[in-house]
N, C-alpha and C positions, 0 to 999 in steps of 0.2 A: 676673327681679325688677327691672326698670329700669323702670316706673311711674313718672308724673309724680310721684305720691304715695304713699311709699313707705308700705305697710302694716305695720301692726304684727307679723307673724308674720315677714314682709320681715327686719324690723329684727331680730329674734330669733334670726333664721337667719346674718346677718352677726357678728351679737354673737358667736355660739357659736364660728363661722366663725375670728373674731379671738379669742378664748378659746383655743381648740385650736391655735394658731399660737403664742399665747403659752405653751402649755404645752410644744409641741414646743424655743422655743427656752430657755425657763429651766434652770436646772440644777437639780436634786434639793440635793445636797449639803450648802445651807444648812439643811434641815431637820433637828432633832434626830430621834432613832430613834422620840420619841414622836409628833414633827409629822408622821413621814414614814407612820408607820401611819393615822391622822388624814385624812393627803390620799389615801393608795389609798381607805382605805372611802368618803371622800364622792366622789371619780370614782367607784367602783365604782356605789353608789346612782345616781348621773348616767347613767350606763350604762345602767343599767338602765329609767330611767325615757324615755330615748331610742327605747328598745326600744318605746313606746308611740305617740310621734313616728311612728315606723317603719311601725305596722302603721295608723296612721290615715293616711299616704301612698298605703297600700296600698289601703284603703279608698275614700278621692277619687279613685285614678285610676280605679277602677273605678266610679264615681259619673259623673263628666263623661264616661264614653263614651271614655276616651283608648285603651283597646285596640282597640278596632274602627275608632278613626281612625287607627291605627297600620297597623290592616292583619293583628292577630294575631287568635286565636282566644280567649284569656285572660288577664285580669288578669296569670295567674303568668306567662306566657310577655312579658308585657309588663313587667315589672316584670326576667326577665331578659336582656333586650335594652335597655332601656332604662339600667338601672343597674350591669350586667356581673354580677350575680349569680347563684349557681348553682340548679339548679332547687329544689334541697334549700332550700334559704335564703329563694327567693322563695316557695315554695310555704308555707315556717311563717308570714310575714310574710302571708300572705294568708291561711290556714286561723287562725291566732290574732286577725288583724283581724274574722274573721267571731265568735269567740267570746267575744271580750275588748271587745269596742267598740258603742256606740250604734248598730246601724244604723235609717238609715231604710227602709221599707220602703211604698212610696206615702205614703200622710199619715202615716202611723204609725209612731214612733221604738220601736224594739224594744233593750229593755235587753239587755245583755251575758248570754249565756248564762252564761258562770262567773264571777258578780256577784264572789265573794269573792277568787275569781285576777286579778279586773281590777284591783280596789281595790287589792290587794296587791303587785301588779307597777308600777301606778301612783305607788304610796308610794315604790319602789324598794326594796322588801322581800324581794321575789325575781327571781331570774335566768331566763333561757330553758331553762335544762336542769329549772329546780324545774318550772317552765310544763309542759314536755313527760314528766317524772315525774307530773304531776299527771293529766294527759290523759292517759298511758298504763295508770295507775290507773283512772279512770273508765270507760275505753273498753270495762273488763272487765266492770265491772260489768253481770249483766243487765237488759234492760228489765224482766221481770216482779218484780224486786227492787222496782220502785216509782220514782216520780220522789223521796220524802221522802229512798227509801237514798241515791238518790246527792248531793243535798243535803247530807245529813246527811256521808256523805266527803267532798264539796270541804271544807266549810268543817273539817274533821278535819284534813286535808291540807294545808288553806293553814294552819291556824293550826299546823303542825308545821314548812314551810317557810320561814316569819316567822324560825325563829331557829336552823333546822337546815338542811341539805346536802342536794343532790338527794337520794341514794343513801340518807338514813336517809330520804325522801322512800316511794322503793320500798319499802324495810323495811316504814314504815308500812302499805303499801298490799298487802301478803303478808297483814298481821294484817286490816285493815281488809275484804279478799276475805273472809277466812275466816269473817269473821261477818255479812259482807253474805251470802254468799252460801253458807251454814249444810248446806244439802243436798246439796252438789254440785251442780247445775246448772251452772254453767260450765263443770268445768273435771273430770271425774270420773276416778277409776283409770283404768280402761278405756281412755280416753283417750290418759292417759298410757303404759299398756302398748302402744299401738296405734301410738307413733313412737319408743319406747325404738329403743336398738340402738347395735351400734359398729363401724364400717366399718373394714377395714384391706385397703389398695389396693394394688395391683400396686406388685412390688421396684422401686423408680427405676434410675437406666443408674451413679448413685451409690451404690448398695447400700440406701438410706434409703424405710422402711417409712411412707409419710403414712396418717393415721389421723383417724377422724371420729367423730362420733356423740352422742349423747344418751343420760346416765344417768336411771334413775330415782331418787328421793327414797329409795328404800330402795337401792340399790345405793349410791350417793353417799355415806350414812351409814355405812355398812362399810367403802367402801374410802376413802374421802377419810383417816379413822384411820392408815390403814398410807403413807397419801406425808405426811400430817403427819410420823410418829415418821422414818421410813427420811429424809425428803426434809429434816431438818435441816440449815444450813448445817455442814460438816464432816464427816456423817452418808455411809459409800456411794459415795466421790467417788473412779471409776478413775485419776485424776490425780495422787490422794495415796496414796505406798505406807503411807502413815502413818494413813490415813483410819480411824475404826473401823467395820464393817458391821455389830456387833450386841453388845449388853451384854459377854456371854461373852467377847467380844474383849479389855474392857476391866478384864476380872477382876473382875465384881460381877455381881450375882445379879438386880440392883433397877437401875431407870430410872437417868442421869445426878443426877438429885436428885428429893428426894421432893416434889418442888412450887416449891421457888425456885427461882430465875436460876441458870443455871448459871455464873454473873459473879457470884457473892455473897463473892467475894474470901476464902476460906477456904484458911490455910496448907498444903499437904501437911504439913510439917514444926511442925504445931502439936501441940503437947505435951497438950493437954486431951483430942483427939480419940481416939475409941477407933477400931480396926485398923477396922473397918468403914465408918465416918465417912473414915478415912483414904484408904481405897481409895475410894471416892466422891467426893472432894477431888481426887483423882490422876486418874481419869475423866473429871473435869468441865473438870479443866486441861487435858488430851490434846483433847478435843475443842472449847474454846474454841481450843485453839493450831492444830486441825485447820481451826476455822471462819474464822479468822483466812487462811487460805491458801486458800480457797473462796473462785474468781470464778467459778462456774457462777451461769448465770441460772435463775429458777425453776423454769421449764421444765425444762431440765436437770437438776435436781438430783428432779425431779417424773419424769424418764424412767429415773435410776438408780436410785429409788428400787422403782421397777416391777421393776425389773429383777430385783435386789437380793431384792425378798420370792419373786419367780417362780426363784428359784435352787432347784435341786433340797435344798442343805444347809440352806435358810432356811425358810419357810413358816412359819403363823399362832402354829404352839406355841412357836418363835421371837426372836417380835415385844418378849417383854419385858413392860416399861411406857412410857408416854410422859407427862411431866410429873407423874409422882407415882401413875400409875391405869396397871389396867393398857391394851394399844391393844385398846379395843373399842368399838362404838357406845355411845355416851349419848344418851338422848333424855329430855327434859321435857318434861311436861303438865302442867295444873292438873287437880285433882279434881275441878273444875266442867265442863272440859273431855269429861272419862273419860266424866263419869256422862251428860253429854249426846252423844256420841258427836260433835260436833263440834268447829269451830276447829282450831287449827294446836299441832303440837308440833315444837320446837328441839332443833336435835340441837347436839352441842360444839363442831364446826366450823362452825358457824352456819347452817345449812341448816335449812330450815322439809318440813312434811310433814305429811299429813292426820291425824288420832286415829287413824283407820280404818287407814293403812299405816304408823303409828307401831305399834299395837297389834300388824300381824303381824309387825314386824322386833324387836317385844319378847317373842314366843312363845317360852316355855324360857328366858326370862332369868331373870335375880336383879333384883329392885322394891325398891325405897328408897321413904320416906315421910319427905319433908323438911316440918315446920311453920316457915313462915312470918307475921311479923308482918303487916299491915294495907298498909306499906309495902314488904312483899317481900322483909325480908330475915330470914334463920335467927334463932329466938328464941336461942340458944345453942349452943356446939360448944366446947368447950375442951379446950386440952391443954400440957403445962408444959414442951417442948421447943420448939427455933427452928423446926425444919421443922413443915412442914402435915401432916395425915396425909391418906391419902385420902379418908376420911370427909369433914375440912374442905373437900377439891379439891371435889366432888361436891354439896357442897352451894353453894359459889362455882359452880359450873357452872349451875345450877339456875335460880341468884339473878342473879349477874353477866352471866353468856351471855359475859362476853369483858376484854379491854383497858379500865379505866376512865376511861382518860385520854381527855379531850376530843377526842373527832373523830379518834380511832383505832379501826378496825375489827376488828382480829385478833382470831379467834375464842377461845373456851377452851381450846381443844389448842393453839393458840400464845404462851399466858400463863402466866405465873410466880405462883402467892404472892405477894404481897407486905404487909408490915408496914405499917400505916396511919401509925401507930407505933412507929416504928424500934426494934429487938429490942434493939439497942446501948443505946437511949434507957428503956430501962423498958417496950415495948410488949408485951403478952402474946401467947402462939398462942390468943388467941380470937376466933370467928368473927367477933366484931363490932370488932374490930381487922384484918381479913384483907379481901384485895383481888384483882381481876385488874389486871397489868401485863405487857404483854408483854415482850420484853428488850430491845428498842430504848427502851420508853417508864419501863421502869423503870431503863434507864442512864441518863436525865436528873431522876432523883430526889436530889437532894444541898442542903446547905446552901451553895453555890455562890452569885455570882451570877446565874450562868444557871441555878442547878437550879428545878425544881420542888417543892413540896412536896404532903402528902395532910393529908386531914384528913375527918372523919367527920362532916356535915352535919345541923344540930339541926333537933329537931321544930318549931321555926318557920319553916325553910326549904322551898321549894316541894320538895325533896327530901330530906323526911328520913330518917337512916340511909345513905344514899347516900357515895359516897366523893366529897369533893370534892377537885381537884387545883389546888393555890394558886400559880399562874404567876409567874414571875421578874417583875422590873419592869420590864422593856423590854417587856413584850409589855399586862403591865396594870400600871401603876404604883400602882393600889390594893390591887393583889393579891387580887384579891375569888375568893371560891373557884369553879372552874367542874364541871358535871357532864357526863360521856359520855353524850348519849341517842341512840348509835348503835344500840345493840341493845335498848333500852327507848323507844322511841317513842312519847311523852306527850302528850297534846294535851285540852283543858279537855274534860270531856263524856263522854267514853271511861275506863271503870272500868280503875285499873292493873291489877287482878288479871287483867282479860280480855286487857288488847293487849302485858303488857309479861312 
């Protein structure tokens, strides 16, 4: 770029050049906590919008012929010799140039194949992972669906990635299959049975058994329940002679609690509580103080847990309860769902699965018939104790699918009850005061200055009935209430009762 006359993209590129030099040498520090949130999201947006920069680089050098006067075979291979990057990286920047960008093509400028991912990523709205969520969604989709179905996904897609996270991006795109593609045709049982399996390989020269494989959506749903309950932190743990392996241990008959935090800070030595109450207070302290001394990694605490149910003194009759219910699959439908034999049903651990292999992993169960309002949630459940009963769990399963708090995943078998309405504060045990929280996201519930608060979202808000969680003021200083649509996937156009 050493032109008699320097060009205006020239100059753009220097600017930016001295930009990034000045951000490397300034120091963060002078920023308040508010300024400093402020300047990540507008680099972030920058970022992003760079990413477009990038792939229109990618684009010109394959324009002017620069690969073949290099002497390479391809763009990507030119793009990784030229600018040190990996084939992985060069090859997005090239495959995304092709579907995000104006090409010309002889006289004729051909619009961007994912008009509403261009626009989007252009704004700086989303990132390269939402990008590649978005395209691995599509990619599923079949041709004979139509070119409208998959139109009709991107713009479902982008307009969920505008203000949500890859991964509820995927979410999306489980429900968005389900009803694109209504028959099976993609993706069918059979299928699935035809690569199921689970490999267990020759003993190592270490004694350690490596282990492979693929479950199915019906397997997944039965046992994922027993490494939830067993795989607790504190839960099974050979480390701790103190550890409990199973209710019985802990001298109660019933789960750790019937649906709250096992951190709901309840005396043993409280004078109100009856003997029963008491020994569940004494259980819940044993195994917070158990989990408190828990440094096994998931994994680990996911291999004693196996272990643990596979003991000949243990097995299913066992198992207890886990968080209020007893450990068994839960799966939900809608009625719309049932009677059409399609779409997708949610199981507690948040796993998804067809009507069709929902329906035979519900053969011989016991059926609930939860009425919900317009917006999803129970018309009513009351009851005039603190704790939840399982009725209320079950129908929070239904409804919640999980953790409410913004941008937390944890399924329903790793959340608590929780009080929208603090029990202390006058809140009642009805359902429309009741919540998911998992234990991490409901230990930062407090009138603190860092806590959070909840609150129950009015029918003039885009989500009403929904639980909002009201953020300290270092993170929003208006504190405006926010909602979790990790497990409820919303986007203009798409009926709640179908994707959510």
């Amino acid at each position: 770029m050493n032109s008699g006359r320097e060009s205006a993209i020239a100059q753009s590129a220097h600017a930016f050049a001295a930009a990034v030099e000045g951000l490397l040498e300034s120091p963060m520090f002078p920023l308040s906590d508010d300024e400093f949130i402020e300047f990540m999201q507008e680099l972030e947006t920058s970022f992003r919008k760079l990413d477009v920069v990038k792939q229109q680089c990618a684009l010109e050098s394959g324009a002017r012929g620069l690969p073949a006067r290099a002497g390479v075979k391809s763009p990507i291979l030119f793009l990784q010799e030229t600018l040190r990057l990996s084939h992985q990286e060069a090859a997005a920047r090239v495959r995304n140039a092709d579907l995000l960008s104006t090409v010309q093509e002889g006289s004729f400028h051909r619009p961007p194949v994912l008009p509403r991912v261009a626009e989007a990523q252009r704004a700086g709205d989303i990132s390269a992972d939402h990008i590649k969520a978005i395209k691995d969604v599509l990619a599923r989709i079949p041709d004979a669906a139509g070119v409208e179905a998959k139109d009709l996904a991107e713009q479902h897609l982008t307009a969920y990635a505008r203000q949500g996270d890859p991964k509820g991006v995927t979410t999306l795109g489980v429900r968005v299959l389900a009803y694109t593609d209504p028959d099976g045709r993609l993706v069918e049982a059979k299928d699935r049975q035809r690569v199921r399996g689970i490999t267990i390989g020759n003993q190592r020269i270490d004694g350690m058994y490596p282990i492979s494989g693929l479950l199915t959506p019906q397997l997944g749903a039965v046992f994922i329940p027993v490494i939830e309950k067993l795989g607790r932190p504190g839960m099974c743990n050979p480390d701790d002679p103190e550890s409990p392996w199973t209710t019985a241990e802990l001298g109660i008959d019933t789960e750790l609690d019937d649906g709250d935090t096992i951190d709901d800070g309840t005396e043993v030595d409280d004078a109100s509580l009856t003997p029963a109450e008491r020994a569940r207070a004494a259980a819940r302290a044993k195994v917070r103080a158990a989990a408190k001394r828990d440094h096994r990694t998931a994994a680990q605490r996911n291999h004693d847990a196996l272990l643990t149910f596979l003991r000949p003194d243990m097995g299913p009759s066992r198992l207890g309860s886990h968080r209020g219910l007893p450990v068994s699959t839960i799966v939900t439908m809608s009625i719309e769902d049932l009677e059409r034999r399609i779409g997708i049903a949610t199981t507690a651990t948040g796993g998804t699965m067809s009507i069709t292999e929902a329906l035979e992993v519900a053969t011989n169960s016991t059926r609930y018939l939860l009425v919900a309002d317009s917006d999803g949630r129970p018309l009513h459940l009351s009851r005039g104790q603190r704790l939840a009963n399982p009725a209320q769990r079950l129908a929070l399963t239904a409804t919640e699918r999980g953790c409410t708090r913004p941008g937390c995943d944890a399924p329903a078998s790793r959340s608590a009850v929780h009080h929208i309405k603090e029990w202390a504060d006058g809140g009642d045990t009805d359902i429309e005061n009741l919540t998911f929280a998992c234990d991490s996201c409901h230990a930062q519930v407090n009138t603190g200055p860092n806590g959070w608060g909840t609150v129950v979202m009015g029918q003039d808000s885009d989500n009403p009935g929904k639980t909002g969680w009201i953020p300290p003021p270092h993170i929003d200083p208006a504190r405006r209430p926010r909602v979790n649509l990790r497990h409820h996937p919303r986007v203009p156009g798409i009926p709640a009762r179908r994707l959510c």
